[in-house]
RODO-2510 file (C-alpha; in nm, 4 decimals, decimal comma):
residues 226
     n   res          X          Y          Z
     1     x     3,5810    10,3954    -3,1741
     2     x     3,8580    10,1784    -3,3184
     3     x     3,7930     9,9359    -3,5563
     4     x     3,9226     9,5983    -3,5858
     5     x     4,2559     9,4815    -3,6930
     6     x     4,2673     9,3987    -4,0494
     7     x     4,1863     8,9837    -4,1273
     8     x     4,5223     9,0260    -4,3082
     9     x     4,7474     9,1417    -3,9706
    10     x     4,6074     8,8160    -3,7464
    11     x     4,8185     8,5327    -3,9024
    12     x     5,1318     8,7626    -3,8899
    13     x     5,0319     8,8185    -3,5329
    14     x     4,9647     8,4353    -3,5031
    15     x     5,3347     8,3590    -3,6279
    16     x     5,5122     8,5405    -3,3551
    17     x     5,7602     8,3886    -3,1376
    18     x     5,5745     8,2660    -2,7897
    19     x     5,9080     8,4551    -2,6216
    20     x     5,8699     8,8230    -2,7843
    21     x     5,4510     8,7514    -2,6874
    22     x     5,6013     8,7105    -2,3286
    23     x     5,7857     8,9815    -2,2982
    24     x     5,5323     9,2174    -2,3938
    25     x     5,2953     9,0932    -2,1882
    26     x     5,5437     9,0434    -1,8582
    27     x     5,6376     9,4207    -1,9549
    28     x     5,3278     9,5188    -1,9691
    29     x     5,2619     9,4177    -1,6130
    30     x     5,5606     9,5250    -1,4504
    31     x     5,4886     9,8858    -1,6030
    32     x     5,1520     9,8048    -1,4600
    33     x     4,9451     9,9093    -1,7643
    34     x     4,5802     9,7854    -1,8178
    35     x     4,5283     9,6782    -2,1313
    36     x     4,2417     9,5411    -2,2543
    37     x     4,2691     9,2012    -2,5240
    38     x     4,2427     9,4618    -2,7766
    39     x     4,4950     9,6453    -2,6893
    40     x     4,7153     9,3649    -2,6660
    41     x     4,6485     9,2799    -3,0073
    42     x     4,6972     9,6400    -3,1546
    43     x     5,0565     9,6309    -2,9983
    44     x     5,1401     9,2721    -3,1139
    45     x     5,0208     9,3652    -3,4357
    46     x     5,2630     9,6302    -3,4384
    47     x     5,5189     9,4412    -3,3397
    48     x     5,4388     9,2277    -3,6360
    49     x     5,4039     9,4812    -3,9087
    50     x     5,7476     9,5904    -3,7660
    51     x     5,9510     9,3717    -3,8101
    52     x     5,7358     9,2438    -4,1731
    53     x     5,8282     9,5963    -4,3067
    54     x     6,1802     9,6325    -4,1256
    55     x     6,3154     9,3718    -4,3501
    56     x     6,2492     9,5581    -4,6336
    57     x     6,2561     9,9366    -4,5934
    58     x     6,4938     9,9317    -4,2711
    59     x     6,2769    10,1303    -4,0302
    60     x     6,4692    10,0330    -3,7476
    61     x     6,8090     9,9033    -3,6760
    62     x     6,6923     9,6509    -3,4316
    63     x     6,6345     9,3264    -3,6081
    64     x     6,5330     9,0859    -3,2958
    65     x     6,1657     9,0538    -3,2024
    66     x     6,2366     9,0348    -2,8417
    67     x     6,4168     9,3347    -2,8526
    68     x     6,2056     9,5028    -3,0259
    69     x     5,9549     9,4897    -2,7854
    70     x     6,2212     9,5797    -2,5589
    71     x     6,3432     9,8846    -2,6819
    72     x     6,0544    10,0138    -2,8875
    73     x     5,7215     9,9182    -2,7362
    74     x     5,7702     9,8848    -2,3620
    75     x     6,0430    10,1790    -2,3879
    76     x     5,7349    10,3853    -2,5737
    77     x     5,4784    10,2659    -2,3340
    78     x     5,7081    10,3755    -2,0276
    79     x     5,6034    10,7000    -2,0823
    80     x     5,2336    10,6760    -2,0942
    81     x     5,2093    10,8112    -1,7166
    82     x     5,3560    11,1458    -1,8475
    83     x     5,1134    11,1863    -2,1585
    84     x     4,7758    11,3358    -2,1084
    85     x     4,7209    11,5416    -2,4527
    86     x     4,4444    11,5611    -2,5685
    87     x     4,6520    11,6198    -2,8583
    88     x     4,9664    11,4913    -2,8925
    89     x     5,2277    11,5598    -3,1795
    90     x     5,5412    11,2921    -3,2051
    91     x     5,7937    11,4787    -3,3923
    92     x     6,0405    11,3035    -3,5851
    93     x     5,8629    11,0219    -3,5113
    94     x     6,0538    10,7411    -3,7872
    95     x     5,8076    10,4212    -3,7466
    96     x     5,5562    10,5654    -3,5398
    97     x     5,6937    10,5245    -3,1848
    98     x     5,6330    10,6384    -2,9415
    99     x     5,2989    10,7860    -3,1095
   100     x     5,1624    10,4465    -3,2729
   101     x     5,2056    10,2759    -2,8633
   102     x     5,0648    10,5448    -2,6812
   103     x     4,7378    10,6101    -2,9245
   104     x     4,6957    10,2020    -2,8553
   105     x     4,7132    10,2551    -2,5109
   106     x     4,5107    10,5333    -2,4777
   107     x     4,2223    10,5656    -2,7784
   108     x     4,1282    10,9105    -2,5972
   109     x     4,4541    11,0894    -2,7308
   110     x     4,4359    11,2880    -3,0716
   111     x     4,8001    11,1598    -3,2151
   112     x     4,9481    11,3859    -3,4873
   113     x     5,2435    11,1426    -3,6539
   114     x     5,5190    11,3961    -3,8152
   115     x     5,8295    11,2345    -3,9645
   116     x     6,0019    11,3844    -4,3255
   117     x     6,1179    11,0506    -4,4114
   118     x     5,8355    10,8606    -4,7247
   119     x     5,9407    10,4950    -4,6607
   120     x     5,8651    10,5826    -4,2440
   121     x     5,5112    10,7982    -4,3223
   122     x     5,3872    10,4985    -4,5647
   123     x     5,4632    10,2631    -4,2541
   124     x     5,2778    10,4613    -4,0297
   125     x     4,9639    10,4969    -4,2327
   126     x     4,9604    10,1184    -4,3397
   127     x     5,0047    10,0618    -3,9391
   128     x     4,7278    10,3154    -3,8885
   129     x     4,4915    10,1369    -4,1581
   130     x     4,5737     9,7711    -4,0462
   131     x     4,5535     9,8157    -3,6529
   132     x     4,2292     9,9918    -3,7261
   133     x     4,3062    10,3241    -3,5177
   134     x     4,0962    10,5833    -3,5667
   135     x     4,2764    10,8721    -3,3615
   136     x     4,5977    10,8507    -3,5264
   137     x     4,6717    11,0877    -3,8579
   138     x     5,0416    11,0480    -3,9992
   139     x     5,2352    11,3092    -4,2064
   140     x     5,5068    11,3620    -4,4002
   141     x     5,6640    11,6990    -4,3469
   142     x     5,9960    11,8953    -4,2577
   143     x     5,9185    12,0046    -3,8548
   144     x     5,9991    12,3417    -3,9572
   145     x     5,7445    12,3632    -4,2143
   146     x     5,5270    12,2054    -4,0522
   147     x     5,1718    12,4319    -4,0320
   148     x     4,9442    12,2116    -3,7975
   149     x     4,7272    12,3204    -3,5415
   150     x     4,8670    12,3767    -3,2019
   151     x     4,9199    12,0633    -2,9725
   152     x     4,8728    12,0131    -2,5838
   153     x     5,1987    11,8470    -2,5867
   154     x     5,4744    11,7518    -2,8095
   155     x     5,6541    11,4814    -2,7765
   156     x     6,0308    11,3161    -2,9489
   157     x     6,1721    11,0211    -2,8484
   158     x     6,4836    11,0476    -3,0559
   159     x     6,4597    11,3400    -3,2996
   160     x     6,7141    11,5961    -3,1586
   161     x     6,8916    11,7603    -2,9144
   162     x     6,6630    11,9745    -2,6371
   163     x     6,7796    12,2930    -2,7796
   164     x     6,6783    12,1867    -3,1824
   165     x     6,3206    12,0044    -3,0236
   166     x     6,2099    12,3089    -2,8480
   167     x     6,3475    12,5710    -3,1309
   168     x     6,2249    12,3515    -3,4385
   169     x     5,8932    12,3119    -3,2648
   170     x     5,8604    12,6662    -3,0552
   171     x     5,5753    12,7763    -3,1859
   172     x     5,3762    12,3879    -3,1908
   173     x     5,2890    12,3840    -2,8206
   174     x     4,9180    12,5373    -2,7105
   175     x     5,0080    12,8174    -2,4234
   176     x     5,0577    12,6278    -2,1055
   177     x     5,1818    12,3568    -2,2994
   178     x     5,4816    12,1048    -2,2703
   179     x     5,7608    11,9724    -2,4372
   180     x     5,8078    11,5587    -2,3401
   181     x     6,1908    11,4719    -2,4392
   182     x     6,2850    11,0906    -2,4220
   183     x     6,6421    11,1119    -2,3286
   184     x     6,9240    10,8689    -2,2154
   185     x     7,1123    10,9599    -1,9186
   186     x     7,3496    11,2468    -2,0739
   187     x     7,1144    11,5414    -2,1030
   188     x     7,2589    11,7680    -1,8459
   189     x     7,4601    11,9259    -2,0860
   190     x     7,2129    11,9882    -2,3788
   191     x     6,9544    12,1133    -2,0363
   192     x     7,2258    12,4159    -2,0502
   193     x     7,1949    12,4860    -2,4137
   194     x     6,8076    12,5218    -2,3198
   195     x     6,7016    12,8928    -2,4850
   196     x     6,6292    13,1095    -2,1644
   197     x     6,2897    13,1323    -2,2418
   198     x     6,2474    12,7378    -2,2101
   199     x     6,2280    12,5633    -1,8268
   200     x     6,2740    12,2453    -1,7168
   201     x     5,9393    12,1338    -1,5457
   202     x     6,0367    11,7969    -1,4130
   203     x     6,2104    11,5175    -1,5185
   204     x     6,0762    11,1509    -1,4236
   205     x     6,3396    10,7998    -1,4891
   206     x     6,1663    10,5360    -1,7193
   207     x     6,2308    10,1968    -1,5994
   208     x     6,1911    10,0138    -1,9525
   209     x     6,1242     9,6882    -1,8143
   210     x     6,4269     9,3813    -2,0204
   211     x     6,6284     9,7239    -2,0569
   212     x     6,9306     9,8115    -1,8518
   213     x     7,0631    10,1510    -2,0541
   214     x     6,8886    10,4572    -1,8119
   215     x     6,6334    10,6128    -1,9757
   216     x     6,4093    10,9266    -1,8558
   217     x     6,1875    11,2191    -1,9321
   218     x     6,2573    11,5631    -1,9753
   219     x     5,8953    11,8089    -1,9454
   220     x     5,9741    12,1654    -2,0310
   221     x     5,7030    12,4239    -2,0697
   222     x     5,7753    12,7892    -2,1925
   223     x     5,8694    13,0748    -1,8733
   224     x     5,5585    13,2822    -1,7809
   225     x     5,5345    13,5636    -2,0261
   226     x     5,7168    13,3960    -2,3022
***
């Protein structure tokens, strides 16, 4: 069970901006998410230590609050109908997203955090530690030396292109499992560079509620007998 946010974390979260509040929760509803006043607190925390740390170590290039929950929590949480783990890797994950959103949203998932970059990984675990999540781990490692246990899915929301995700990360996936790539609307082109042995499953749009650039899924899943 998840513990609670850290005493230090609630007047950061008590400073925020009543519009980026509202736009979380309005997002929230129109991706029609249940979240429990918890939950809602985990994700405005994040949104705190976000932009806290952003001014200092650069995590992200988006500076505004409201856009941050924007672009990086709603456009994280988006996918949360896809995701069913158990475990769930986030490869080249930079501040934790979409890994950090979707272990708030669902404290049944087993979220492995991999990113190369220190500054991001000492983020992550300070995010991990304050928000008081308990199924999160976050490391610091190269993908392709990267010796973990095998995942039910692994997901990248702006790591690479298909081809690099699926060959950097080939042998990551359980058997039977999938690949979840957060694309923007050109990915017809890099679906072509797929290796033969990789197959498009299905592909779903996100509607990132506040967000007008197109945004989707790509699931791919090994070919039987690869």
């Amino acid at each position: 069970m998840d513990k609670p946010i850290s005493e230090t974390l609630k007047p950061l979260i008590a400073s925020l901006p009543s519009a980026a509040v509202e736009r979380l929760d309005q997002g929230l509803d129109q991706l029609q998410l249940d979240v429990s006043a918890h939950q809602r607190q985990q994700l405005l925390g994040l949104l705190a230590l976000l932009h806290k740390w952003n001014r200092a170590y650069n995590l992200t290039a988006v500076r505004d609050l409201e856009e941050m929950v924007s672009r990086h929590l709603l456009d994280s949480a988006a996918v949360k109908p896809h995701v069913s783990g158990p475990r769930l890797l986030d490869v080249g994950s930079g501040p934790g997203l979409p890994g950090l959103v979707l272990a708030i949203l669902d404290p049944t998932l087993d979220v492995t955090l991999l990113d190369s970059n220190g500054k991001k990984v000492r983020f992550q675990r300070q995010a991990v530690m304050e928000l008081g999540l308990s199924n999160v781990v976050a490391t610091q490692a190269r993908v392709e030396s990267f010796a973990g246990e095998a995942f039910d899915q692994v997901i990248s929301r702006a790591f690479a292109s298909l081809e690099d995700f699926v060959t950097l990360t080939r042998q990551l996936p359980v058997q039977g499992g999938q690949w979840l790539a957060m694309k923007g609307p050109g990915a017809d082109e890099e679906l072509r560079d797929l290796p033969p042995e990789i197959e498009l499953e299905s592909r779903h749009v996100l509607d990132v509620p506040f967000e007008n650039a197109q945004r989707q899924v790509l699931i791919l899943s090994a070919r039987r007998g690869s």
